[in-house]
Backbone bond lengths (Angstrom), bond angles and torsions (degrees), N, CA, C in turn:
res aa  C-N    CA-C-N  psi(-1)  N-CA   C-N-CA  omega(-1)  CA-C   N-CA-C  phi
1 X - - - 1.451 - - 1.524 109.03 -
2 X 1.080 115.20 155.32 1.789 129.70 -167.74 1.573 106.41 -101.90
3 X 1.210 115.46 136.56 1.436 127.78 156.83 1.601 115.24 -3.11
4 X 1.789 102.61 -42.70 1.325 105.45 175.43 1.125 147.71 -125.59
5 X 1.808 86.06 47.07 1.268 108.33 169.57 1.381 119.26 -89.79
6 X 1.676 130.34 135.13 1.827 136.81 159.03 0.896 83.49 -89.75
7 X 1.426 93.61 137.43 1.641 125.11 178.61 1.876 83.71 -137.72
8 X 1.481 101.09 129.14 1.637 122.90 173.65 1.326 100.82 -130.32
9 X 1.503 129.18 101.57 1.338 127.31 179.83 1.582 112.83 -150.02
10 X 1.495 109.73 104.95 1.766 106.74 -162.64 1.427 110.37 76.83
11 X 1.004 114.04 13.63 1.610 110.87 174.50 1.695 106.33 -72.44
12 X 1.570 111.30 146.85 1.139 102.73 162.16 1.137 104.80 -69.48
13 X 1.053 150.16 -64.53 1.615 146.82 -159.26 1.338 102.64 -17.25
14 X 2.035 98.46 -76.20 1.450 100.97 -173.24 1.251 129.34 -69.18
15 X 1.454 136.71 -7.20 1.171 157.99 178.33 1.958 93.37 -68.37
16 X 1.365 93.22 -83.67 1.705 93.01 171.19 1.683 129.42 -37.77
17 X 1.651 84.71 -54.63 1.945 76.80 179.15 1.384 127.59 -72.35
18 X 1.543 111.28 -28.13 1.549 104.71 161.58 1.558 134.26 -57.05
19 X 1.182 101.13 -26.66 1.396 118.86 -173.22 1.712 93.58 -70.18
20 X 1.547 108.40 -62.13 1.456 120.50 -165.59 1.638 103.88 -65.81
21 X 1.278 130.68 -41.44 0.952 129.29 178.44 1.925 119.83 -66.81
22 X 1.571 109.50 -35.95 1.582 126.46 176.42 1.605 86.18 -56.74
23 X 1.683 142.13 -42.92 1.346 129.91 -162.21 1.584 93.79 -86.48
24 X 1.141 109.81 -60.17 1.682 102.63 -167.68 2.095 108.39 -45.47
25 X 0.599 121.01 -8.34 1.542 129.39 -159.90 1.750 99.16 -110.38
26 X 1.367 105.26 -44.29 1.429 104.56 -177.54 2.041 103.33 -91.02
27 X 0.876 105.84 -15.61 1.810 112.41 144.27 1.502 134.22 -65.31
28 X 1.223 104.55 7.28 1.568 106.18 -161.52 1.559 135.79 68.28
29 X 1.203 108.08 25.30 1.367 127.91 167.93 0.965 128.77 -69.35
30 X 1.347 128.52 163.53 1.775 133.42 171.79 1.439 100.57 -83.66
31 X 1.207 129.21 161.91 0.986 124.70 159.80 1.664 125.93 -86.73
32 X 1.174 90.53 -37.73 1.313 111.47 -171.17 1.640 91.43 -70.87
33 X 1.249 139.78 -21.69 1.768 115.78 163.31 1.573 115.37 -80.72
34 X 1.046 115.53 12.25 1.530 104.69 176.50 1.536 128.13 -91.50
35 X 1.144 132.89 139.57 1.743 123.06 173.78 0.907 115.86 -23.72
36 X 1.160 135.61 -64.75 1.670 130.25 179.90 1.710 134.33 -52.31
37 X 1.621 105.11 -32.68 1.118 108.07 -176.55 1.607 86.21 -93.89
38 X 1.188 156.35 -2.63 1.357 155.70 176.00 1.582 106.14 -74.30
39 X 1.337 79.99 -50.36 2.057 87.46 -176.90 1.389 107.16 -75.24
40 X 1.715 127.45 -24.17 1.524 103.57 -165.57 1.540 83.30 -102.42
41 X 1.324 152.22 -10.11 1.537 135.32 142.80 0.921 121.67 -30.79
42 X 1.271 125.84 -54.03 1.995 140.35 170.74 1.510 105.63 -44.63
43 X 1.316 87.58 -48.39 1.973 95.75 -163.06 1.422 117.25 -85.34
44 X 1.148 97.99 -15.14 1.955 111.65 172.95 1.532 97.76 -71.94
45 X 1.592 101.98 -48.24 1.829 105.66 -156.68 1.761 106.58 -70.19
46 X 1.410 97.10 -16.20 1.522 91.55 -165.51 1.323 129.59 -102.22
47 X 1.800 94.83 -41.31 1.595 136.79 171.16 1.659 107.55 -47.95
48 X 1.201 120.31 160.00 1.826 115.88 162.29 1.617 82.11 -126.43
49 X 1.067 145.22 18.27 1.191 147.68 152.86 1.692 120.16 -156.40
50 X 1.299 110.07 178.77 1.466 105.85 -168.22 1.919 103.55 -177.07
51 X 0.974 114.25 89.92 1.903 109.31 166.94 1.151 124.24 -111.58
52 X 1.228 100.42 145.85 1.537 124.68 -165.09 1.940 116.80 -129.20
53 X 1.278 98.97 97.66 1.881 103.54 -179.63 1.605 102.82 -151.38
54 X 1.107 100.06 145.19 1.262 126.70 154.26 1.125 143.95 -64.68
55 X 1.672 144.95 90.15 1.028 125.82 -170.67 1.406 110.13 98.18
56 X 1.644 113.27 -141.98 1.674 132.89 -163.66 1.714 80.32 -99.43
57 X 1.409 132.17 -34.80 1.310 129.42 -144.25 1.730 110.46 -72.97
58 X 1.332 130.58 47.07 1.397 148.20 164.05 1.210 135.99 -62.98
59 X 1.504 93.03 -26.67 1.756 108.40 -178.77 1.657 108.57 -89.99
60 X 1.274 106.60 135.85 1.687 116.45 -173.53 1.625 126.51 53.70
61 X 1.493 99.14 32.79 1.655 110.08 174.70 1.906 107.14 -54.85
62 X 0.915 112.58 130.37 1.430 123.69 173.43 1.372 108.98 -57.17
63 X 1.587 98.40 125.88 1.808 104.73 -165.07 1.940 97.64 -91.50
64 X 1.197 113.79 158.91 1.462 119.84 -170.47 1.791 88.45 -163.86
65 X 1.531 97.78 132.14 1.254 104.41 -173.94 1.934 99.74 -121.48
66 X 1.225 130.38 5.49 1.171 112.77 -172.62 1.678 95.40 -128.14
67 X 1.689 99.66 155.75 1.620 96.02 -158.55 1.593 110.65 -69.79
68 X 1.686 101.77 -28.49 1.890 108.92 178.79 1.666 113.95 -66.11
69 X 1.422 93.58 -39.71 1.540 93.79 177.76 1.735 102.84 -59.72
70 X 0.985 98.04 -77.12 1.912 91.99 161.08 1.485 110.75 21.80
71 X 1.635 75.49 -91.27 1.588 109.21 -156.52 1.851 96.83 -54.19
72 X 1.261 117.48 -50.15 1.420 112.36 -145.09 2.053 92.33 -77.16
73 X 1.393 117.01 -33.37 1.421 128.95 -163.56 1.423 97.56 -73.47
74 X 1.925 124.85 -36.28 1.672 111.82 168.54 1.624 113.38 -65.27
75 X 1.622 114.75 -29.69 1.385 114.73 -172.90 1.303 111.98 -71.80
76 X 1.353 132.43 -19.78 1.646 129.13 -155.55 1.947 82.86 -102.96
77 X 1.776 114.72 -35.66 1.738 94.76 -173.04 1.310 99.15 -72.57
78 X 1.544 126.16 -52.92 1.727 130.76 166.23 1.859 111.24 4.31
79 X 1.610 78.69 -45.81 1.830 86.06 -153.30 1.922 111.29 -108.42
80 X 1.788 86.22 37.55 1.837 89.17 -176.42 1.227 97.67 -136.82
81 X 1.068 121.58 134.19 1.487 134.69 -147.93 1.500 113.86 -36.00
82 X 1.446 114.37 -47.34 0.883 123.23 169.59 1.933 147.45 -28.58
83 X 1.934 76.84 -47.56 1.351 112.40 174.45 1.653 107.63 61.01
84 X 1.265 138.89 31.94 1.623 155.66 173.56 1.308 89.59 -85.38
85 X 1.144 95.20 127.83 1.770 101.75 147.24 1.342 104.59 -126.81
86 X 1.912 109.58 142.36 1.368 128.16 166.34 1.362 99.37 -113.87
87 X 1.890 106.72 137.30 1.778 94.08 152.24 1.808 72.00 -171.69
88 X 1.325 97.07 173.00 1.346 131.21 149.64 1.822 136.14 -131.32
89 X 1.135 113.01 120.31 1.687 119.80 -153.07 1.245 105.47 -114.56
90 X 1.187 104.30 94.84 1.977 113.92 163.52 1.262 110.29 -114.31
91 X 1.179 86.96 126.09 1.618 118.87 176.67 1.397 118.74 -56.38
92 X 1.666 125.67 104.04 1.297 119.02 -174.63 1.781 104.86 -47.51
């Protein structure tokens, strides 16, 4: 990984905002107003990369190169019971 890669893994941040964001969404929320999808907008726009896992689970994260796909692939794991998100985001 490069100098300019965000790496969010066990962070409280993301630990919290998924959680907070999985409720705001199952409230009838946008997603796109919540902390989390705020911060990985920032981090799409800025990052030429960006990963997101849980745990040991790092190996073979699903690659996604466009910032909506991004966005829409953290919102659909956000919203599975689990609330994990895997991906890895390189910037065409």
């Amino acid at each position: 990984m490069s100098a300019h890669t965000a790496i969010l893994a066990q962070a409280d941040i993301f630990e919290i905002g998924s959680t907070e964001a999985q409720a705001h969404i199952l409230a009838n929320g946008c997603f796109e107003a919540t902390r989390l999808a705020r911060t990985l907008m920032y981090l799409v726009e800025c990052a030429q990369s960006v990963v997101l896992w849980y745990g040991d689970d790092w190996h073979n994260l699903p690659l996604v190169e466009e910032a909506t796909e991004c966005l829409e692939h953290v919102k659909y794991q956000v919203l599975q019971p689990s609330c994990e998100v895997y991906l890895r985001f390189e910037k065409k």
